[in-house]
C-alpha positions as a LaTeX table, in Angstrom:
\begin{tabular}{lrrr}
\hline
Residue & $x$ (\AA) & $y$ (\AA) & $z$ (\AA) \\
\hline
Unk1 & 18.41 & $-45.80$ & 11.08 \\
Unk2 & 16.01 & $-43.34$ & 10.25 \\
Unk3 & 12.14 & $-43.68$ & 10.39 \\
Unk4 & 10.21 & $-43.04$ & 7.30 \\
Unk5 & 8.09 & $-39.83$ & 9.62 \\
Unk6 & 11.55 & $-38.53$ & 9.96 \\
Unk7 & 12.94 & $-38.63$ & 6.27 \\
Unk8 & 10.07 & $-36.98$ & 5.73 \\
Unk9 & 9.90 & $-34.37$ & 8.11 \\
Unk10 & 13.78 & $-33.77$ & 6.98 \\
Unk11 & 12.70 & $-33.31$ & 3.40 \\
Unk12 & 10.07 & $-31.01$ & 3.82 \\
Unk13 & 12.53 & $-28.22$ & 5.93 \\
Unk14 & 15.03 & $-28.85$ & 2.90 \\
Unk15 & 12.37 & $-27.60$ & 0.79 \\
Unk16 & 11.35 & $-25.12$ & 3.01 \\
Unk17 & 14.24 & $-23.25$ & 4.07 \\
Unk18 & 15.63 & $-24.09$ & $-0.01$ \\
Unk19 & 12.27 & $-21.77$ & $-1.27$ \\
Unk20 & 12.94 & $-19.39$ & 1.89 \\
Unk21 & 16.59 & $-18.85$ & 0.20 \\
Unk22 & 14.98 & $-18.09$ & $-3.17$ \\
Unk23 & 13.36 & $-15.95$ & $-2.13$ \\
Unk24 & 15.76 & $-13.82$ & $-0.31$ \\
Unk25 & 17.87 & $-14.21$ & $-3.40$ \\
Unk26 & 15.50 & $-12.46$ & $-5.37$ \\
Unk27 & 14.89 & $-9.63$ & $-2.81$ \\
Unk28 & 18.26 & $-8.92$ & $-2.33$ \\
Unk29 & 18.36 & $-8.27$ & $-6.57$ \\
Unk30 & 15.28 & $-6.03$ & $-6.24$ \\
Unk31 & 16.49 & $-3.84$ & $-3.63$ \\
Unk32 & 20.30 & $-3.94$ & $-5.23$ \\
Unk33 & 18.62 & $-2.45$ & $-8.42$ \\
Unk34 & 16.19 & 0.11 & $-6.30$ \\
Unk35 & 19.48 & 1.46 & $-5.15$ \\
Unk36 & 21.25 & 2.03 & $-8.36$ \\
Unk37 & 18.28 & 4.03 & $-9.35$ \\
Unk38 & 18.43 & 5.84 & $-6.44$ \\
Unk39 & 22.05 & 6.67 & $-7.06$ \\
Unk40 & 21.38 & 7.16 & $-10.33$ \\
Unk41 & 19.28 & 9.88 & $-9.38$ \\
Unk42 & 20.58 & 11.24 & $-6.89$ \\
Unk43 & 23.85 & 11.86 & $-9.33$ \\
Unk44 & 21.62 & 14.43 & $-11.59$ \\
Unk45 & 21.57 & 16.66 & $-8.89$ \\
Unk46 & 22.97 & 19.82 & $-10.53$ \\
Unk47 & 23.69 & 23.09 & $-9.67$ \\
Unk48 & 22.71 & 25.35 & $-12.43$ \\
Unk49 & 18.80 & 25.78 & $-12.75$ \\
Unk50 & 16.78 & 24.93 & $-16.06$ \\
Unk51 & 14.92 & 27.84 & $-17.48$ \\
Unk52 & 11.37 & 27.52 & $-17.80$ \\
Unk53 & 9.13 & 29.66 & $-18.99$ \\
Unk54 & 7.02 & 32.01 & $-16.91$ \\
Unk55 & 4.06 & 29.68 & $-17.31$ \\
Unk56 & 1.96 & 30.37 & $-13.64$ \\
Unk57 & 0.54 & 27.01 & $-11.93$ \\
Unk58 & 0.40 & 25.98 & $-7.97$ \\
Unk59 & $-1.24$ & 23.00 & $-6.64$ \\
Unk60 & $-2.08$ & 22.13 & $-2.76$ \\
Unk61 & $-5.41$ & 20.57 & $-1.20$ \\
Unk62 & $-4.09$ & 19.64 & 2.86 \\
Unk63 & $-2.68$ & 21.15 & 5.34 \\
Unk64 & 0.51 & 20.05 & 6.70 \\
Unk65 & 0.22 & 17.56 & 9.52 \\
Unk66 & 2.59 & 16.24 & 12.08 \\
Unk67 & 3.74 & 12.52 & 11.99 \\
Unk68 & 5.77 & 9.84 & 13.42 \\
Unk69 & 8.45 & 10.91 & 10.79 \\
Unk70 & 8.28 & 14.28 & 11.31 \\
Unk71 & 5.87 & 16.88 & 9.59 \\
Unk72 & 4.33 & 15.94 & 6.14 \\
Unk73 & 2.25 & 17.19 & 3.45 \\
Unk74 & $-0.10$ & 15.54 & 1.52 \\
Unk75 & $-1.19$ & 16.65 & $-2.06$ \\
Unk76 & $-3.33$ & 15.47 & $-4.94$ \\
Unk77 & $-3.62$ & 14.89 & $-8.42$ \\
Unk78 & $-2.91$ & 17.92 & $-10.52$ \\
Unk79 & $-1.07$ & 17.98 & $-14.26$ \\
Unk80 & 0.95 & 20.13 & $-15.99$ \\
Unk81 & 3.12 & 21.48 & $-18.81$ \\
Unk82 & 5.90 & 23.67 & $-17.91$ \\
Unk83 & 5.87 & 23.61 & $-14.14$ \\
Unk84 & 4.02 & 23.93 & $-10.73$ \\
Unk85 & 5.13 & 25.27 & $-7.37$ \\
Unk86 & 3.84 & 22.64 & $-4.04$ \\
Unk87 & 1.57 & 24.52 & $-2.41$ \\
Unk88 & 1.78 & 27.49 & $-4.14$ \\
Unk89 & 5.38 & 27.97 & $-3.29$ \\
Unk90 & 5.14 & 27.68 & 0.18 \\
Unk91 & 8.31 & 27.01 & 1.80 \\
Unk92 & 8.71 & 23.99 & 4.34 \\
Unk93 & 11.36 & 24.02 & 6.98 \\
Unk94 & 14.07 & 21.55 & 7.09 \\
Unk95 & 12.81 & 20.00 & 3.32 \\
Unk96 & 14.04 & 16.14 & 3.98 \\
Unk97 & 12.68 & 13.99 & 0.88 \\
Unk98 & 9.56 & 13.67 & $-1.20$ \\
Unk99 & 7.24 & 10.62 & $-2.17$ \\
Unk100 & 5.51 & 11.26 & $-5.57$ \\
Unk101 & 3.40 & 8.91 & $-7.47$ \\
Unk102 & 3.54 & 9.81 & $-11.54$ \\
Unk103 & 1.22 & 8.45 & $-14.16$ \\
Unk104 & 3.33 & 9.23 & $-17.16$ \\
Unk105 & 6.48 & 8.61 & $-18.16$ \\
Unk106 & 8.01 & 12.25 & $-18.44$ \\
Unk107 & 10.79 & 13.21 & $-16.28$ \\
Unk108 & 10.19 & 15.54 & $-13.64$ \\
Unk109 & 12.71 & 17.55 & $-12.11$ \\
Unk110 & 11.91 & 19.08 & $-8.34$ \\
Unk111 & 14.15 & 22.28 & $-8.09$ \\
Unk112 & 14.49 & 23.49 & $-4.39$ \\
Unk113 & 14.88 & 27.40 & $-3.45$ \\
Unk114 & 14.72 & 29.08 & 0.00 \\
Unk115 & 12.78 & 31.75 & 0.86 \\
Unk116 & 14.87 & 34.26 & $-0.52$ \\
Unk117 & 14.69 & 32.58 & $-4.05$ \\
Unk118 & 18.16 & 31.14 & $-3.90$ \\
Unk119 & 18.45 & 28.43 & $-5.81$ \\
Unk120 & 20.04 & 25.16 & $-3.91$ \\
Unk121 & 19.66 & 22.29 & $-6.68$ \\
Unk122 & 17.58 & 19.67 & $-8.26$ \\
Unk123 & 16.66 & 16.39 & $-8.25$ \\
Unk124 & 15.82 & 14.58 & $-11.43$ \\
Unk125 & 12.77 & 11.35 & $-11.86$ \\
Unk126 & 13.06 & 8.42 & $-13.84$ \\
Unk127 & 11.07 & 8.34 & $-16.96$ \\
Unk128 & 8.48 & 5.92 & $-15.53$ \\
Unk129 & 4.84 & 5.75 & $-14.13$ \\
Unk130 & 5.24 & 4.64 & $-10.74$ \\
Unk131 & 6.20 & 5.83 & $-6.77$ \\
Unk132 & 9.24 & 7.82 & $-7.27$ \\
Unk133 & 11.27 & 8.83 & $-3.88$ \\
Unk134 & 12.82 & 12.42 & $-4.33$ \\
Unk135 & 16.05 & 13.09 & $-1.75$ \\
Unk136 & 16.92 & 16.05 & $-0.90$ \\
Unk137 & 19.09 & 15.87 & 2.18 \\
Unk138 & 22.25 & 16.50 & $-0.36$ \\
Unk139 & 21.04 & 19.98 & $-1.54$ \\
Unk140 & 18.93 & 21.18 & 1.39 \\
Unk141 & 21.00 & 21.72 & 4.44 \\
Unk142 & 19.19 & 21.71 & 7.47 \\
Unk143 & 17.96 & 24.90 & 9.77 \\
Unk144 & 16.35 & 26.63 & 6.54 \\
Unk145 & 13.09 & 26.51 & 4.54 \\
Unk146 & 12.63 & 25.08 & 1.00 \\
Unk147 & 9.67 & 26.10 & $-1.52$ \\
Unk148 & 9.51 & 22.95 & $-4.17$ \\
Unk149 & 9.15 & 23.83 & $-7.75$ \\
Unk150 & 8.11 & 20.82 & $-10.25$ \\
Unk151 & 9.53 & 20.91 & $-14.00$ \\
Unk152 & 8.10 & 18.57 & $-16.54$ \\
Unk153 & 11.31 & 18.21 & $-18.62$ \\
Unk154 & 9.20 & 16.82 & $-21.17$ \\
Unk155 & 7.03 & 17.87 & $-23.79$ \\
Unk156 & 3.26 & 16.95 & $-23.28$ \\
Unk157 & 1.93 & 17.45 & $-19.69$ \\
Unk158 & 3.09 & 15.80 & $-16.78$ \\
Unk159 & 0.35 & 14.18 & $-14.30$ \\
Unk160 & 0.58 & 13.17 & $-10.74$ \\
Unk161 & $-1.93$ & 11.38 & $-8.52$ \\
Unk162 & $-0.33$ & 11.88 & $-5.49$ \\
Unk163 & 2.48 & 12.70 & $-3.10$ \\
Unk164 & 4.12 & 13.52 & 0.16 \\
Unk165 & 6.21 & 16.04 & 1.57 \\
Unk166 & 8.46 & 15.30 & 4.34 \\
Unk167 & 9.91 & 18.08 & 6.21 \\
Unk168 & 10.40 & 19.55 & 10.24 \\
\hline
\end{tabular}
């Protein structure tokens, strides 16, 4: 027979563990639709480069910095038209991914080139304001250096407020 403490106590971990389950649930959604947009993206890598015009524009305010991850680079807000070269094109040596925080809603494409101006590929935003991840371990190989050039596919002018450079 079973005390009226331990019904109780019996009810209250079926709630429990029935909101704990919920709640998974709905993570499990959020990061199943995170992925598709990263696949999504990912799949506009392209091989031939957009042309731009020779509009001039560089942005950079740190110095690279080592990490647990690595070595990263930290820049500011900056805005812009056409497009913008990281750092003033400089070139950062095995390029692995970038974190980039838009406030608009244009689409931003990050071309990579080497050092020799080669150029290795894109990778293509979503048209939201929000912390967008840019991967380029499937254009980049390894043992080389990347310079990052930012297009705003978009007409109007493309703002950022912040982002990180992962590279080394």
């Amino acid at each position: 027979m079973i005390l009226k403490g331990e019904f109780l106590s019996k009810v209250l971990v079926i709630g429990f563990t029935s909101i704990i389950l919920l709640i998974i649930g709905f993570s499990s959604d959020v990061e199943a639709s995170s992925m598709d947009d990263v696949e999504e993206l990912n799949a506009t890598v392209i091989d031939e480069p957009q042309k731009v015009s020779n509009e001039p524009g560089t942005f950079a305010n740190a110095d690279p910095e080592p990490g647990y991850y690595g070595t990263y680079y930290d820049f500011g807000k900056t805005s812009f038209s056409n497009y913008v070269w990281v750092r003033g094109g400089y070139a950062f040596y095995n390029l692995d991914s970038m974190d980039l925080e838009k406030l608009d809603t244009n689409q931003i494409s990050a071309m990579v080139y080497d050092t020799s101006g080669r150029y290795y590929g894109k990778v293509v935003s979503a048209r939201r304001a929000t912390w967008q991840n840019f991967n380029f371990s499937l254009i980049a190989p390894t043992g080389r250096s990347y310079k990052i050039k930012l297009v705003n596919n978009d007409g109007g002018t493309a703002d950022i407020l912040q982002g990180t450079i992962y590279y080394n």
